[in-house]
C-alpha positions as CSV (number, residue, x, y, z in Angstrom):
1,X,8.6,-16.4,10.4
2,X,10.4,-18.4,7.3
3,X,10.4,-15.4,4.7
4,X,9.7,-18.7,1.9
5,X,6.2,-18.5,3.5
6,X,5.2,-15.1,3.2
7,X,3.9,-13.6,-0.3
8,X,2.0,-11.2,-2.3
9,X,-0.2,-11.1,-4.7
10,X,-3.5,-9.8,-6.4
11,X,-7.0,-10.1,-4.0
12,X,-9.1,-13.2,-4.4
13,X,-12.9,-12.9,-3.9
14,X,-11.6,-16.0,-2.1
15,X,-10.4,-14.0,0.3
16,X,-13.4,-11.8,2.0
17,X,-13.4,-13.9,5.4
18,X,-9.5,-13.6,6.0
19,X,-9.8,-9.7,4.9
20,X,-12.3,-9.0,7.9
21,X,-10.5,-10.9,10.4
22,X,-7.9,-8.1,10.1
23,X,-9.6,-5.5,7.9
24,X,-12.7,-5.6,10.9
25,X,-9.7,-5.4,13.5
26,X,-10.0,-1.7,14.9
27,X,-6.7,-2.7,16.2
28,X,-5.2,-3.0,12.6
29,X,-7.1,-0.1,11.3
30,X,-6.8,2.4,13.9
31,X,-3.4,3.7,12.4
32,X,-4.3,3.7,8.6
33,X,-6.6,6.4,6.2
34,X,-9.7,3.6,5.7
35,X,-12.6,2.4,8.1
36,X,-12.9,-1.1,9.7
37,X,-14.6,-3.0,8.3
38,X,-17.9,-4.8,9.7
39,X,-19.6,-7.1,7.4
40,X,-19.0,-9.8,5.0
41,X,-20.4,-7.6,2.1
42,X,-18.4,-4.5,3.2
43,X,-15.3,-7.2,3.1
44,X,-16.5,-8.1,-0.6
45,X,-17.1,-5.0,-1.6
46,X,-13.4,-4.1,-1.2
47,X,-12.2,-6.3,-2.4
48,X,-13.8,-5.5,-5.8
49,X,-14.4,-2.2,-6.1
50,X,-10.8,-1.0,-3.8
51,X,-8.3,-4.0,-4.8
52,X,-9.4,-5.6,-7.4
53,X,-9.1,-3.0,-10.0
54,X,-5.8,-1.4,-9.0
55,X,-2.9,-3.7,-10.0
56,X,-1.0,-2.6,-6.5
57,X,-3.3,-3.2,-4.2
58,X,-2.4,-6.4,-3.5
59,X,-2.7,-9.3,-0.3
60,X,0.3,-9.9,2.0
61,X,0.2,-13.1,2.4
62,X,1.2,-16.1,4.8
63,X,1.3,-19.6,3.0
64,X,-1.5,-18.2,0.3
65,X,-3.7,-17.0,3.2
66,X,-4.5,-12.9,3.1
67,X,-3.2,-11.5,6.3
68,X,-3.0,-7.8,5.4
69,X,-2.6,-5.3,2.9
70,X,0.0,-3.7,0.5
71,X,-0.7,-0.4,-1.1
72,X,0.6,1.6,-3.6
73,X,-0.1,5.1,-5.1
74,X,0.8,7.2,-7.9
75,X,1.3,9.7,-7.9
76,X,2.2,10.1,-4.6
77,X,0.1,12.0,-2.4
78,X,2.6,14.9,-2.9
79,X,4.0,17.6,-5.2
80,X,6.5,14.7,-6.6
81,X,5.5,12.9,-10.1
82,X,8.5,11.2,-9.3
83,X,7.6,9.2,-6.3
84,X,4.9,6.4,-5.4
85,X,3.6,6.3,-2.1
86,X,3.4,2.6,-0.2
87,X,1.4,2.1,2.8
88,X,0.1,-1.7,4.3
89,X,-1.8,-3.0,7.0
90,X,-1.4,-6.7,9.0
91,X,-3.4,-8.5,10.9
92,X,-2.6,-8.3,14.5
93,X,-1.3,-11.7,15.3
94,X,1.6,-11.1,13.3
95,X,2.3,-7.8,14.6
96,X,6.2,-8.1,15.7
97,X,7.2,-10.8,13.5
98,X,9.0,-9.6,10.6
99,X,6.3,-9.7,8.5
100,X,5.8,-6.4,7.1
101,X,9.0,-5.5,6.7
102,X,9.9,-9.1,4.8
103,X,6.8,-7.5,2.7
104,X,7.8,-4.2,2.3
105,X,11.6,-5.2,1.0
106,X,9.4,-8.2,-1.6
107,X,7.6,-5.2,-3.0
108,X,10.7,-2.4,-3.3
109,X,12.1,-3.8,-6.2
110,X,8.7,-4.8,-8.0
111,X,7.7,-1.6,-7.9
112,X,10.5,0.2,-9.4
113,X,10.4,-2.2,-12.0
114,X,6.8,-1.5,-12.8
115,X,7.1,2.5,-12.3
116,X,10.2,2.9,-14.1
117,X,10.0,6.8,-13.8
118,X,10.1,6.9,-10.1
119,X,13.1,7.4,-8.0
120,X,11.3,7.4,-4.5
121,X,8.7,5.6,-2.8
122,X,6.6,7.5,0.0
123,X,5.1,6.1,3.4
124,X,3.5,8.0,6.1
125,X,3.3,6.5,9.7
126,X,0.6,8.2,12.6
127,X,3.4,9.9,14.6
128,X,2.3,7.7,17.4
129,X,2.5,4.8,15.5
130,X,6.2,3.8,16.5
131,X,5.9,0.3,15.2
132,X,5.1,1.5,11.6
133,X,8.5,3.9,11.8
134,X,10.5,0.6,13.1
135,X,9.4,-1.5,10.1
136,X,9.9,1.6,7.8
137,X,13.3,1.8,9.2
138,X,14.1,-1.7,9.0
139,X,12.8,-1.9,5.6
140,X,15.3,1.0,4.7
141,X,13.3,3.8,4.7
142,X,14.8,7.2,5.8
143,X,12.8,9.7,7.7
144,X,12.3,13.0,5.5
145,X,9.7,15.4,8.0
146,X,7.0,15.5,10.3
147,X,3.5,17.4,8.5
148,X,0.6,18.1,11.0
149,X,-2.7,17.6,8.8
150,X,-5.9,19.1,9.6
151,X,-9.6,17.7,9.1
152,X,-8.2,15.5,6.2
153,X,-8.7,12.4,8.2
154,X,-11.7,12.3,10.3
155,X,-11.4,9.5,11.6
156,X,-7.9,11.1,13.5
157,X,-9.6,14.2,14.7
158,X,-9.0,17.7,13.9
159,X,-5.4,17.4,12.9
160,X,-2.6,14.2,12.7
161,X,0.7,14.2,12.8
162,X,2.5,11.8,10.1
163,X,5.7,11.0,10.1
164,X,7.2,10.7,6.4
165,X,9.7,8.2,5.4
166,X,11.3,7.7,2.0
167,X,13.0,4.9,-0.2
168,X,15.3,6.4,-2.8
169,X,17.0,4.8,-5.7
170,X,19.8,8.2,-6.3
């Protein structure tokens, strides 16, 4: 994929039909904290109430056209005040092609320019979830540990194993 042609940027109400085609993908959603989902309102609905208000949740996109999802929160989901945690989602027909990796390196730099405090950035991959640690890896994210949670993600079962990767400016 020509990295000219992939971008990101803010949600579009625009958007809501591209959203479900991976956002209603239990293939794309299987490994990630949120439910597919089903309608054209639900679609809408997160778009405005989920992405629209937080400045970094934002489209990864393929010529202008949403094809998944870039996250970012801060705090991290962690002791460290010093961190943000990233996590993205992509629609499965560009599973394997670069694509999230090309969006994870785009985003590095934008957001320790806009969190100017933070010296890490956190992402957590379903230990089963190898394809996640290879685009971590290749994005140049370092594996930090293993945690097991339990009954903090339903969807997952009683307990889930994440794998924690870390980006670190020091």
């Amino acid at each position: 994929m020509e990295s000219s042609r992939i971008s990101l940027r803010p949600f579009r109400l625009t958007d809501v039909d591209d959203i479900l085609l991976w956002a209603g993908d239990k293939r794309v959603t299987s490994t990630i904290r949120w439910d597919t989902l089903t309608t054209k309102e639900e679609a809408l609905s997160f778009i405005k109430e989920v992405c629209i208000p937080q400045p970094w949740h934002i489209s990864i996109c393929i010529d202008d056209r949403s094809i998944g999802f870039l996250w970012v929160i801060h705090p991290a989901m962690s002791d460290d005040i010093e961190a943000v945690e990233i996590g993205y989602a992509i629609a499965v027909e560009y599973w394997g092609k670069g694509i999230a990796t090309k969006a994870l390196k785009m985003a590095i730099p934008r957001i320790f320019n806009d969190f100017p405090q933070i010296v890490k950035i956190i992402a957590c991959a379903i230990s089963k979830n190898k394809a996640s640690h290879r685009v971590l890896e290749k994005a140049g994210f370092h594996y930090e540990r293993t945690v097991t949670l339990q009954g903090e993600f339903k969807k997952y079962g009683d307990k889930v194993d994440l794998v924690v990767y870390n980006f670190t400016i020091i």
